[in-house]
N, C-alpha and C positions, 0 to 999 in steps of 0.2 A: 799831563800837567798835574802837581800836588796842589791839593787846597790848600788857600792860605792858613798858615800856621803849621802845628804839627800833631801828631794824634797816634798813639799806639796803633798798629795794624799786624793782626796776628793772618798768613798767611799761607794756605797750603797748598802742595802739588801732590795727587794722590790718580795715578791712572788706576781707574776701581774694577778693570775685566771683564765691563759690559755691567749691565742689571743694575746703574748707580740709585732707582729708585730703591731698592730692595736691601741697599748698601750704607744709604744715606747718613741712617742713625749713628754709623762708625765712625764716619769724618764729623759730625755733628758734635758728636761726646767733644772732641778736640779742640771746640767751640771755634771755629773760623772765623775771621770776619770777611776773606773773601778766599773763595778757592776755585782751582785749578782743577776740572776733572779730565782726564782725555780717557779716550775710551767711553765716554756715557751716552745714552738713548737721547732723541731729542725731548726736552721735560715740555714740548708742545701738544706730544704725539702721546703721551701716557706718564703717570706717575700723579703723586701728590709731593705739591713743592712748597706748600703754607710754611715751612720750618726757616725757609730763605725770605729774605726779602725781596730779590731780583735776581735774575737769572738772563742768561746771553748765551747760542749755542750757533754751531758749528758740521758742517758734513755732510757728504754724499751718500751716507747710509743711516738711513734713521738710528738706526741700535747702536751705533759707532762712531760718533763726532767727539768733539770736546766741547764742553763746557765752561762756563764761569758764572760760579753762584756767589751771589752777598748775602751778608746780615747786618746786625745792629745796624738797620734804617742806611747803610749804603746803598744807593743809588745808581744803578747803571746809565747815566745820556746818552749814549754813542758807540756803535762800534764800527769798524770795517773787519770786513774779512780780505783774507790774502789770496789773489787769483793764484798767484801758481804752487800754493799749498791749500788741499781742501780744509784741514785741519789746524790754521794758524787764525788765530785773531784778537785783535786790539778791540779792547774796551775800555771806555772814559767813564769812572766813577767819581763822584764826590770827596773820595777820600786820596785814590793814584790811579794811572793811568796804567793797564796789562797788556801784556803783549802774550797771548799765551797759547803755547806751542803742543803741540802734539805732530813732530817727525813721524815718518813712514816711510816704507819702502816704495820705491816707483820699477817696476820693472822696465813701463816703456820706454821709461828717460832715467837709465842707473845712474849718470853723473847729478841727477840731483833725488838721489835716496837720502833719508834719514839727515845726518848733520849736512848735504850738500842741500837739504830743503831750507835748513835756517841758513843760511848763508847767502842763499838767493833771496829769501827774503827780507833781509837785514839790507841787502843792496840796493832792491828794487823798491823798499819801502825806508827810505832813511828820518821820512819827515816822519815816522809814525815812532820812533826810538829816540830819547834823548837821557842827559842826565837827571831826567826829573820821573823816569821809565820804570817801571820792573819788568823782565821780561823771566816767562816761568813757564814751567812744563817739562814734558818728555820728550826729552833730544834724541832716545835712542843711540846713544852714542857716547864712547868716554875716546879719552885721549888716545888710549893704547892703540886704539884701531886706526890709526891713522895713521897709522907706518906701511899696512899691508892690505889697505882696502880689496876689493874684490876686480874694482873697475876703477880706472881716478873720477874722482866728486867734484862737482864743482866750485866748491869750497871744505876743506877738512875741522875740524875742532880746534886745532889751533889758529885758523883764518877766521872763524867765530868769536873766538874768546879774544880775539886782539879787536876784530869790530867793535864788540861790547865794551872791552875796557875804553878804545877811542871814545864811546859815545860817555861814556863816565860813569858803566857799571860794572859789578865785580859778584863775583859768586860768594853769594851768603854762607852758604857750607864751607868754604872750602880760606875763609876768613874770620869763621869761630873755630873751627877746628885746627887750622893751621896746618890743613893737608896738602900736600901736594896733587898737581891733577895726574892721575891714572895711579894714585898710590891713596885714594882714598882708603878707609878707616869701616868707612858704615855704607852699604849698601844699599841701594833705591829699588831694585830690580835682583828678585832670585830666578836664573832661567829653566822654565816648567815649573815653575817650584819649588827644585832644589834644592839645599838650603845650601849646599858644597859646589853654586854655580852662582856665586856674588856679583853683580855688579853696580856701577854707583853711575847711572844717565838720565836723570833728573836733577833739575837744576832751577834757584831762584838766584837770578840778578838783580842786584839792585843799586841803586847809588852809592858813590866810592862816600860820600859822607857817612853816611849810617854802617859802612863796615870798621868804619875811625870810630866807631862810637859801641857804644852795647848792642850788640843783635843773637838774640835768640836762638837757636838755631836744634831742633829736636829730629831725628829718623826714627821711625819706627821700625817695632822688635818683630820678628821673623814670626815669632810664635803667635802674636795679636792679631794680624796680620793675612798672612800664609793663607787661612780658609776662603777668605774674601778675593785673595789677588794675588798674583805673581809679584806686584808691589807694593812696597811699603809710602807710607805719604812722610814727604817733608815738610817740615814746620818752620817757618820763620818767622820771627816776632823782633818788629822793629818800631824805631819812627818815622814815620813820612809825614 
C-alpha cells in the first residue's frame, strides 16, 4: 500500500556478488532511497549498516540472501517471506510496498527454476501484489529464453509479465526507454563478466500510473561496475 500522498522515491536493483558490506559505499554514492540487493550477507550476522536507516533480509545461506535497505528515515513495518522461494520477499515501508525478488535455480524441482519461481509466487501470494506494488529484483531471466527452456517451468516470462501487467504493473525500463522485451538496449547482467555476453534480467515494476507520467529510469556502465559484480544496478526514480 502507498502512503498517502505522493513523494519522490529513487529506487535500486543492484545484485552486488556477495560482500555487499564491503560494496555498500557504491550503491550509496547513487543515493537510494530504498534498494534491492540480492545476493547480499545477512547485515545481522556482520557488516556496518549506520549509512541505512532499515534493513529486511532474506535466505538460507548467511553470505547469500537478498536484501532491502532504506534511507531518508524510510521505515520498514512488516514483511513476509515467500515459502516456496528462499529468496523472495515483501516489505511494508512508509513510503511503498516491495516485493523483492532474487530467482534461482532449483535443481530438485527444474519446473520452478528462475522465472518458473516468480510465477509461483505471484500465484500463490496474489493478496501480497497489487496496483499500489512495485515488484523488483533479479529474475534471472529475459524473454528470449522462453522459447527453449531446458525443461518446461512452471510459468515462462511471458506468464509473468501478463500477471504483473493484470495486477496494474509494468516495467520501468522497458517504458522509459521504449524497448521491446528481449531486444533491450542496456544490460543488467554481463555473464562472467564479459562484457561481449549482455544480458538485460533485472527488472523494477511498478504502477501503470507512474509509467504515463515521468520516470527516471538509469543502468549502469559496464566499466563502473564490472570490478564489483557481474551486474550493473538499476535506477528508477519515480513518484509513489
Amino acid at each position: 500500500m502507498l502512503s498517502e500522498g505522493t513523494t519522490d522515491v529513487r529506487l535500486t536493483v543492484w545484485n552486488c556478488n556477495q560482500a555487499f558490506r564491503r560494496k555498500q559505499h557504491q550503491l550509496l554514492d547513487l543515493e537510494p532511497d530504498i534498494a534491492v540487493v540480492p545476493e547480499c550477507e545477512d547485515p545481522s550476522k556482520k557488516g556496518d549498516w549506520s549509512a541505512w536507516t532499515d534493513w529486511a533480509w532474506t535466505g538460507d545461506d548467511p553470505h547469500r540472501g537478498i536484501g532491502v535497505f532504506t534511507r531518508n528515515d524510510i521505515a520498514i513495518s512488516d514483511t513476509t517471506e515467500i515459502a516456496e522461494a528462499d529468496h523472495f520477499l515483501h516489505v511494508e515501508t512508509d513510503s511503498v510496498d516491495v516485493l523483492a525478488v532474487w530467482a534461482m535455480n532449483d535443481r530438485e524441482n527444474p519446473r520452478q527454476r528462475y522465472i518458473g519461481q516468480v510465477h509461483t509466487a505471484l500465484e500463490t501470494h496474489r493478496q501480497l501484489v497489487d496496483e499500489d506494488t512495485v515488484v523488483a529484483g533479479d529474475f534471472n531471466w529475459n524473454v528470449t529464453w522462453d522459447e527453449s527452456p531446458n525443461s518446461p517451468l512452471r510459468g515462462d516470462f511471458a506468464d509473468v509479465r501478463g500477471a504483473l501487467n493484470g495486477a496494474g504493473l509494468y516495467s520501468a525500463y522497458h517504458a522509459a526507454r521504449g524497448d521491446e522485451f528481449g531486444e533491450e538496449t542496456e544490460a543488467t547482467l554481463y555473464m562472467h563478466k564479459k562484457e561481449e555476453r549482455p544480458y538485460h534480467i533485472d527488472y523494477v515494476f511498478v504502477p501503470e500510473r507512474q509509467t504515463e507520467s515521468a520516470v527516471g529510469v538509469t543502468v549502469g556502465g559496464y566499466d563502473d561496475w564490472i570490478d564489483a559484480s557481474d551486474h550493473v544496478p538499476l535506477v528508477v526514480e519515480t513518484d509513489l
